[in-house]
TORKOL-4160 file (C-alpha; in steps of 0.2 Angstrom, whole numbers, padded with zeros to 4 digits, m for minus):
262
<pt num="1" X="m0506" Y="m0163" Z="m0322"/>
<pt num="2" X="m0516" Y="m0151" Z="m0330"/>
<pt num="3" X="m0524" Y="m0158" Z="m0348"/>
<pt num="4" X="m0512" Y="m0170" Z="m0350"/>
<pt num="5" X="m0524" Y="m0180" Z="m0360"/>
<pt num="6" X="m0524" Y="m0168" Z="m0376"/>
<pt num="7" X="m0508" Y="m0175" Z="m0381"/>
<pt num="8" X="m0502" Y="m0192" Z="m0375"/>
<pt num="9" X="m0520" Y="m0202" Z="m0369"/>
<pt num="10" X="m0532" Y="m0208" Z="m0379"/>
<pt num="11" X="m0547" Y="m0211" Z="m0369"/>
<pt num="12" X="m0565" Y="m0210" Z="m0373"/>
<pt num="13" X="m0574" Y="m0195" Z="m0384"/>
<pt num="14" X="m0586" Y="m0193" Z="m0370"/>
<pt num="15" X="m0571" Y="m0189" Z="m0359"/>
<pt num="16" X="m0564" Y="m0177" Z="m0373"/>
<pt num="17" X="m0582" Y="m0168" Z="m0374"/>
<pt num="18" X="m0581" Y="m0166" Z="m0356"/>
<pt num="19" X="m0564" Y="m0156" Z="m0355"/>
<pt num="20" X="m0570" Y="m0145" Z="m0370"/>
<pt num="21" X="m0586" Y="m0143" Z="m0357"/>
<pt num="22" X="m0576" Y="m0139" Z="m0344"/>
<pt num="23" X="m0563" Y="m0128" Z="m0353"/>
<pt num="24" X="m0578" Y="m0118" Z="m0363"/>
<pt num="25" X="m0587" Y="m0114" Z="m0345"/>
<pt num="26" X="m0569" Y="m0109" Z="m0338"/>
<pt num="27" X="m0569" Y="m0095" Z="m0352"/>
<pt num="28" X="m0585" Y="m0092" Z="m0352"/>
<pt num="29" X="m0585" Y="m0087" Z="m0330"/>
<pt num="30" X="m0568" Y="m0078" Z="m0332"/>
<pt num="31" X="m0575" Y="m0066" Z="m0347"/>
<pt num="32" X="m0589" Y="m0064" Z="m0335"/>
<pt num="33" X="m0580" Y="m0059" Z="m0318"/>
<pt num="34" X="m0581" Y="m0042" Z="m0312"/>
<pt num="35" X="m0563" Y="m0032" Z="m0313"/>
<pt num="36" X="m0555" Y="m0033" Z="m0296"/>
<pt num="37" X="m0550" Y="m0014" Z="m0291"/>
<pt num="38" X="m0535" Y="m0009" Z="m0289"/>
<pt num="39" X="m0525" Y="m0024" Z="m0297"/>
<pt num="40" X="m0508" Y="m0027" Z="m0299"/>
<pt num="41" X="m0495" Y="m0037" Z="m0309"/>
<pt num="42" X="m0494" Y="m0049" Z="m0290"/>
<pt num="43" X="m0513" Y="m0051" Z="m0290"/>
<pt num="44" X="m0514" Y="m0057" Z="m0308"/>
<pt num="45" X="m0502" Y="m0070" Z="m0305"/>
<pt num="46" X="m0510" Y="m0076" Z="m0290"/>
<pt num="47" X="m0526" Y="m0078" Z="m0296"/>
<pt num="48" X="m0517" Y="m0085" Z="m0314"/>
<pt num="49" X="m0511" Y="m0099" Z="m0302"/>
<pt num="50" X="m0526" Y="m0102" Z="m0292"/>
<pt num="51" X="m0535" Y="m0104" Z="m0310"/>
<pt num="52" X="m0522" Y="m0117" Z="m0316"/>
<pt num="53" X="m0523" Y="m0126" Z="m0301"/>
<pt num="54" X="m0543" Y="m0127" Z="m0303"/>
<pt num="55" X="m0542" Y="m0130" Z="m0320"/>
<pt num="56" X="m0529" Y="m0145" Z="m0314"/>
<pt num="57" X="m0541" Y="m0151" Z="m0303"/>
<pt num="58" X="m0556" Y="m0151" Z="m0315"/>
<pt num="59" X="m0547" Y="m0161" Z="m0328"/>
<pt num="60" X="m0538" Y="m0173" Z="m0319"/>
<pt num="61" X="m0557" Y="m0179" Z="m0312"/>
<pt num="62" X="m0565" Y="m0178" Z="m0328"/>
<pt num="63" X="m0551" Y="m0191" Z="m0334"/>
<pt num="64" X="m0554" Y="m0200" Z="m0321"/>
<pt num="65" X="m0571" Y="m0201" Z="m0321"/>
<pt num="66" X="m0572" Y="m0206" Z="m0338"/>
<pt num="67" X="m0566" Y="m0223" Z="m0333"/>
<pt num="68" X="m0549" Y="m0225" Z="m0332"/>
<pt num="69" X="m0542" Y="m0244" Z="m0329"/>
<pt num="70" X="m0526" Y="m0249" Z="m0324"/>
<pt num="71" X="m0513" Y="m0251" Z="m0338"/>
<pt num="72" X="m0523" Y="m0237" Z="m0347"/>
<pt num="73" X="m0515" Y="m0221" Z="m0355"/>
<pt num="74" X="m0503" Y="m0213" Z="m0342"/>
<pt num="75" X="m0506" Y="m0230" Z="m0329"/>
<pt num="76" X="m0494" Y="m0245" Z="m0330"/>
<pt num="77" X="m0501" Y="m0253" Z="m0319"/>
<pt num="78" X="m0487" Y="m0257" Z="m0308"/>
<pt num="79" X="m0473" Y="m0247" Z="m0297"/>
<pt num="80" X="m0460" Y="m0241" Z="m0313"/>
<pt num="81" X="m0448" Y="m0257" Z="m0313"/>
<pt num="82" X="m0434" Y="m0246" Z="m0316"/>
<pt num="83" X="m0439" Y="m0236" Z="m0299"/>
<pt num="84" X="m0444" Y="m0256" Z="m0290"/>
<pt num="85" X="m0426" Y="m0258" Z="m0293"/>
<pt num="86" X="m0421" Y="m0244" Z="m0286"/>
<pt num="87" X="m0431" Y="m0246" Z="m0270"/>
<pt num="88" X="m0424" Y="m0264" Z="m0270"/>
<pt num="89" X="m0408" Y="m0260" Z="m0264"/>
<pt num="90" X="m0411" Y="m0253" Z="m0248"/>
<pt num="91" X="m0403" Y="m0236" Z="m0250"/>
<pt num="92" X="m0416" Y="m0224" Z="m0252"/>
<pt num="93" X="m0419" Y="m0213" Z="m0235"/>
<pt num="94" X="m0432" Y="m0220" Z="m0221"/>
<pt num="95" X="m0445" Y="m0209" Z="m0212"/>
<pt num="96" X="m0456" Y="m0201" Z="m0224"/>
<pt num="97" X="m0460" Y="m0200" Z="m0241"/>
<pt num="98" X="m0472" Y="m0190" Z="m0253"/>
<pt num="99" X="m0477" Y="m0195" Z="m0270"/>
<pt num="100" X="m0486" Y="m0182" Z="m0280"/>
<pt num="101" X="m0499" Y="m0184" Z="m0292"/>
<pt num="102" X="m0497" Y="m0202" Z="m0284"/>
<pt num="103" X="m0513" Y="m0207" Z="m0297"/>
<pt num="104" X="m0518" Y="m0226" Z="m0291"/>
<pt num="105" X="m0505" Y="m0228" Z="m0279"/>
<pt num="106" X="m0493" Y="m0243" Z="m0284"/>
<pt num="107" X="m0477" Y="m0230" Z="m0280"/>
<pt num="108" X="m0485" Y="m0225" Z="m0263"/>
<pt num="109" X="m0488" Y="m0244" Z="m0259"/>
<pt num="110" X="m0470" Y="m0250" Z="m0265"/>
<pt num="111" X="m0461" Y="m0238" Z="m0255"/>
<pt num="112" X="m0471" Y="m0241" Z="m0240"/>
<pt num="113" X="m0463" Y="m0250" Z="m0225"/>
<pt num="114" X="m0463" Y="m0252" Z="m0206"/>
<pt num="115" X="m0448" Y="m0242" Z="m0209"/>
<pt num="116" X="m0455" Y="m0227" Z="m0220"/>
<pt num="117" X="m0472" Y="m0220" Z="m0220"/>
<pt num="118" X="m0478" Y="m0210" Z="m0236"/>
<pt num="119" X="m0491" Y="m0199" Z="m0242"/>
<pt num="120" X="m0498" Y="m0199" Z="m0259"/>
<pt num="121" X="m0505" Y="m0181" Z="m0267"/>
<pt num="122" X="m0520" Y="m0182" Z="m0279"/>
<pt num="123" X="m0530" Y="m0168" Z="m0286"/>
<pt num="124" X="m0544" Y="m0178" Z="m0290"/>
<pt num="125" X="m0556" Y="m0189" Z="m0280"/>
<pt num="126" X="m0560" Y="m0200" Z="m0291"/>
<pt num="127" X="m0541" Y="m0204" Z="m0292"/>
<pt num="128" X="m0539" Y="m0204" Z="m0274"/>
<pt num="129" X="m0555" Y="m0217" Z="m0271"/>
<pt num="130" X="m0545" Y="m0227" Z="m0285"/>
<pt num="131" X="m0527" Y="m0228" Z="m0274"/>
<pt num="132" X="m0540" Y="m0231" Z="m0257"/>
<pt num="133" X="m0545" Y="m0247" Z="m0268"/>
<pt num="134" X="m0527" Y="m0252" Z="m0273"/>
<pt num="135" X="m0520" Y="m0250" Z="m0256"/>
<pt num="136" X="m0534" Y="m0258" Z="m0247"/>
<pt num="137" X="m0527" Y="m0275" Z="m0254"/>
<pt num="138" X="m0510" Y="m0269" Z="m0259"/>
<pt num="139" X="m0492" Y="m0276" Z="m0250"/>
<pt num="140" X="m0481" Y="m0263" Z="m0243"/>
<pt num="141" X="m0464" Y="m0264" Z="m0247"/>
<pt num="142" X="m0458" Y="m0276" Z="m0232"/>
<pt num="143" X="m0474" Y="m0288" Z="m0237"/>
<pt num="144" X="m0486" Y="m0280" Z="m0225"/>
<pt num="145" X="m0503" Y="m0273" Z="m0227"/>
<pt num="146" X="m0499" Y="m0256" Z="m0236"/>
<pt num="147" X="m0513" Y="m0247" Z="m0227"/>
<pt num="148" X="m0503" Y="m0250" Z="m0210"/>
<pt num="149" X="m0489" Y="m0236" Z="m0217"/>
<pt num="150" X="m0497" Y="m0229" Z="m0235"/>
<pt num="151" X="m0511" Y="m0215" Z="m0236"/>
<pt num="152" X="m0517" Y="m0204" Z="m0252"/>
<pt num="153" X="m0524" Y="m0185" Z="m0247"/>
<pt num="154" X="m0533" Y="m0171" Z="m0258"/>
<pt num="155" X="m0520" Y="m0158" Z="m0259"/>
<pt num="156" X="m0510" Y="m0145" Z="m0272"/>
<pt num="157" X="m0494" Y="m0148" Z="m0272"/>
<pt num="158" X="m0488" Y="m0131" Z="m0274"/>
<pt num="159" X="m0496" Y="m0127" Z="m0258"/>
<pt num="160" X="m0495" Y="m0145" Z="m0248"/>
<pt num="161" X="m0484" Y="m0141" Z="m0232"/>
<pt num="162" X="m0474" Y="m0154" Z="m0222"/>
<pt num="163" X="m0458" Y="m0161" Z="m0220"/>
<pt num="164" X="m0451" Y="m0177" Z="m0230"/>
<pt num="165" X="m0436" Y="m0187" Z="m0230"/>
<pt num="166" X="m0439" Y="m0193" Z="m0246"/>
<pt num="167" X="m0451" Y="m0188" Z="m0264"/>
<pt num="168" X="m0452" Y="m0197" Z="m0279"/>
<pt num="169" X="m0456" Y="m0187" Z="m0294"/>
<pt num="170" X="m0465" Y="m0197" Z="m0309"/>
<pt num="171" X="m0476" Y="m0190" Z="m0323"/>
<pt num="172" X="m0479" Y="m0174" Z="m0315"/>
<pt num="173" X="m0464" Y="m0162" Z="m0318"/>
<pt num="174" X="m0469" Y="m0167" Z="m0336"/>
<pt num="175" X="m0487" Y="m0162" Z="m0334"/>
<pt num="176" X="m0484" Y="m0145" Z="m0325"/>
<pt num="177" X="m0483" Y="m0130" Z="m0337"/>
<pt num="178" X="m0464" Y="m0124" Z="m0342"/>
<pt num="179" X="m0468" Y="m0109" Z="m0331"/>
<pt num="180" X="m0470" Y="m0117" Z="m0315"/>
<pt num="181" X="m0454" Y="m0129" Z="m0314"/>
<pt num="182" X="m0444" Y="m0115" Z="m0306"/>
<pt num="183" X="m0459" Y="m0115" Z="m0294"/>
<pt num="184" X="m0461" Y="m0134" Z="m0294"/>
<pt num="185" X="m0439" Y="m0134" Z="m0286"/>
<pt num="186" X="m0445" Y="m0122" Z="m0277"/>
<pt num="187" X="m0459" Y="m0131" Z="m0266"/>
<pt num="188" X="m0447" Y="m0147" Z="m0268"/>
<pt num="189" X="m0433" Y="m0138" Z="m0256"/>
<pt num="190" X="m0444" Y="m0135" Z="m0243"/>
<pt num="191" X="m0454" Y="m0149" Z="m0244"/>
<pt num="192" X="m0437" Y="m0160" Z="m0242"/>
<pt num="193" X="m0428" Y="m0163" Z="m0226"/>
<pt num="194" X="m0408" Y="m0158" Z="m0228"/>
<pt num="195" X="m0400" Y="m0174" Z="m0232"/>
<pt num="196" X="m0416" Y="m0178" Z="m0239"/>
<pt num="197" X="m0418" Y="m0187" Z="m0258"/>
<pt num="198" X="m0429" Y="m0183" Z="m0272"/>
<pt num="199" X="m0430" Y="m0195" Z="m0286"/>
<pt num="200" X="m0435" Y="m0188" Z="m0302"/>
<pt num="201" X="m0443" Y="m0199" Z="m0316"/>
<pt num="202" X="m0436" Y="m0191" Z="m0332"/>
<pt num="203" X="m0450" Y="m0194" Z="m0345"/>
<pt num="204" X="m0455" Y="m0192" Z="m0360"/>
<pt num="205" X="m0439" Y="m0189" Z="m0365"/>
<pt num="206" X="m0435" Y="m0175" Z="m0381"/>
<pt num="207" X="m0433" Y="m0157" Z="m0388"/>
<pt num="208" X="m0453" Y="m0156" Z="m0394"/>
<pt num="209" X="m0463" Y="m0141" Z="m0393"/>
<pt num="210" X="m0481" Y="m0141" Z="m0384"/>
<pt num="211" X="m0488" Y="m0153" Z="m0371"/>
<pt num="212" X="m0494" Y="m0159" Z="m0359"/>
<pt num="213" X="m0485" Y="m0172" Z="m0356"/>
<pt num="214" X="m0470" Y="m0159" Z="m0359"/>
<pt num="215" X="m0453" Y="m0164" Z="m0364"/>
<pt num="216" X="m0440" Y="m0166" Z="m0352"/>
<pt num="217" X="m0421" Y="m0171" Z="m0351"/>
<pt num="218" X="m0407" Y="m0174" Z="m0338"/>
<pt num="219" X="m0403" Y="m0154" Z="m0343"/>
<pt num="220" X="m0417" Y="m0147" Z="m0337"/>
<pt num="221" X="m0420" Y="m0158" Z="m0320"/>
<pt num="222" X="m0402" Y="m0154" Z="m0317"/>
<pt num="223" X="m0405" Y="m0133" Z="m0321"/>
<pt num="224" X="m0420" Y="m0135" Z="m0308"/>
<pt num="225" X="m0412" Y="m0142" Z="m0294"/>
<pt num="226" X="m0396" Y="m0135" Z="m0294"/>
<pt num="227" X="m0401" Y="m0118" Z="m0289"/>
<pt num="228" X="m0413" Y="m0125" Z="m0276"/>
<pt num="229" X="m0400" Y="m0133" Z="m0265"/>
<pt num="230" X="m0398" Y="m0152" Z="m0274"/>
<pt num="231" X="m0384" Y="m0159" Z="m0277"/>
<pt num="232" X="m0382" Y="m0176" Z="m0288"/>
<pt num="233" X="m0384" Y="m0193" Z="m0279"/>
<pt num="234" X="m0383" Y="m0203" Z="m0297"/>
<pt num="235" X="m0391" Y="m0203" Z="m0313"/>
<pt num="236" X="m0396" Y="m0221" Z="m0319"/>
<pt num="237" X="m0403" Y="m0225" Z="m0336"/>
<pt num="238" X="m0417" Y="m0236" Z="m0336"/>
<pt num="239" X="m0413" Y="m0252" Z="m0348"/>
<pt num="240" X="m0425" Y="m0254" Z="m0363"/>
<pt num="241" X="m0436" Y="m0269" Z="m0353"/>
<pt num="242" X="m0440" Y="m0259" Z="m0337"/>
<pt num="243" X="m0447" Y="m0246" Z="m0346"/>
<pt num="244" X="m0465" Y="m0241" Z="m0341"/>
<pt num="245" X="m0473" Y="m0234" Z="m0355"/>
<pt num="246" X="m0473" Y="m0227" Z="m0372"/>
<pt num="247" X="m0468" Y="m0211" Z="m0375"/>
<pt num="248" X="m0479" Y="m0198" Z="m0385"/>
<pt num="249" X="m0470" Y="m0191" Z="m0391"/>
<pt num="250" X="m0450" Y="m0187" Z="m0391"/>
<pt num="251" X="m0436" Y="m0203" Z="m0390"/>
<pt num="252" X="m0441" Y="m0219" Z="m0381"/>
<pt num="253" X="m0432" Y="m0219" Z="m0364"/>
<pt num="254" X="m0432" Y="m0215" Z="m0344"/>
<pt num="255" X="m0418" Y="m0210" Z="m0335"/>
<pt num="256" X="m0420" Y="m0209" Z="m0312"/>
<pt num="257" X="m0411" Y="m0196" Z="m0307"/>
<pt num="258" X="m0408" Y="m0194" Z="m0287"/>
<pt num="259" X="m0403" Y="m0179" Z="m0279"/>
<pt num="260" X="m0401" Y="m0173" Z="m0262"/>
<pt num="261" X="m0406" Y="m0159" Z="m0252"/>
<pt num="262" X="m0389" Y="m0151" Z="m0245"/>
């Protein structure tokens, strides 16, 4: 989720002061490191991604850190209504599920069941002590304790390996940079069982330059998954009062779009 505060949160100064810290010691170190003999283009790439995903982790914990309570900035403090709905009707897959950038948990818990076990993915440790907390009281989604079938690990995504019947995709496409959503399909096809679904959360919705959170739209999920061996389950537009949040920036809107791995 990169720096997603720099353009759609408003937290604290302190917790702007820190990022700036943490983003002036970042340049600082890399003007500093010794030149690697005998790089190449591949190299270069590989250690661009591995400075993303530190820089990821870095911010995501200093938001986090700074306080962050529920129904705060990205937070709504409840499983998306729209995506409750969803759940509600008993069709998404059983087994195992995954939930990236899962944050404080409330999708992890809802999907959860004696039926379905699901992982949440957290960069930061703060956040992942924060969805330990949530889930420690929290109701699964068949009305039993949540810890019995949900858990929240320290992992990248882009490098997280297992097997799922199911993902549900919700504010982090949109924090990921443009250039690693090819990637981001990618990691999603072999992360995804065949016959497995994914369940994309399109928002903030827009043509806008810049971000985090970037703009996305129906287009651009459809582009990534296409190639990646999806094909369309449905594409349901959240009504005006299920909407989760505020957009940034962009129109007001969500869409859940589900896909299925053939």
């Amino acid at each position: 989720r990169m720096s997603i505060v720099r353009t759609c949160l408003s937290l604290s100064s302190r917790h702007l002061t820190s990022r700036r810290v943490l983003s002036h010691v970042g340049r600082v170190v890399g003007s500093h490191r010794p030149p690697v003999r005998g790089s190449n283009p591949t190299h270069r790439r590989t250690e661009k991604k591995r400075n993303e995903i530190v820089a990821m982790g870095q911010d995501w914990e200093s938001m986090w850190a700074a306080g962050l309570e529920p129904g705060q900035a990205f937070d709504a403090s409840r499983v998306e209504p729209g995506f409750q709905d969803l759940i509600n009707t008993g069709t998404l897959p059983k087994g195992t599920a995954l939930v990236p950038g899962c944050g404080r948990g409330y999708a992890v818990a809802a999907l959860g069941s004696a039926e379905r076990k699901v992982v949440g993915v957290e960069v930061s440790n703060t956040a992942k002590a924060a969805a330990d907390a949530y889930l420690s009281t929290a109701k699964a989604g068949d009305g039993s304790a949540a810890t019995e079938h949900c858990t929240v690990v320290i992992d990248d995504f882009f490098t997280h390996t297992g097997q799922y019947d199911l993902v549900y995709d919700c504010t982090f496409l949109c924090a990921i940079p443009p250039s690693r959503r090819e990637e981001w399909a990618t990691q999603m096809s072999k992360l995804i069982k065949p016959g497995g679904e994914i369940v994309s959360l399109v928002f903030p919705l827009g043509d806008y330059e810049g971000g985090p959170p970037f703009a996305l739209s129906t287009k651009i999920v459809e582009d990534l998954l296409t190639p990646a061996g999806f094909e369309v389950v449905s594409l349901t537009e959240v009504p005006e009062e299920k909407l989760a949040r505020t957009a940034p920036r962009g129109l007001r809107g969500e869409y859940l779009y589900r896909w299925r791995r053939m």
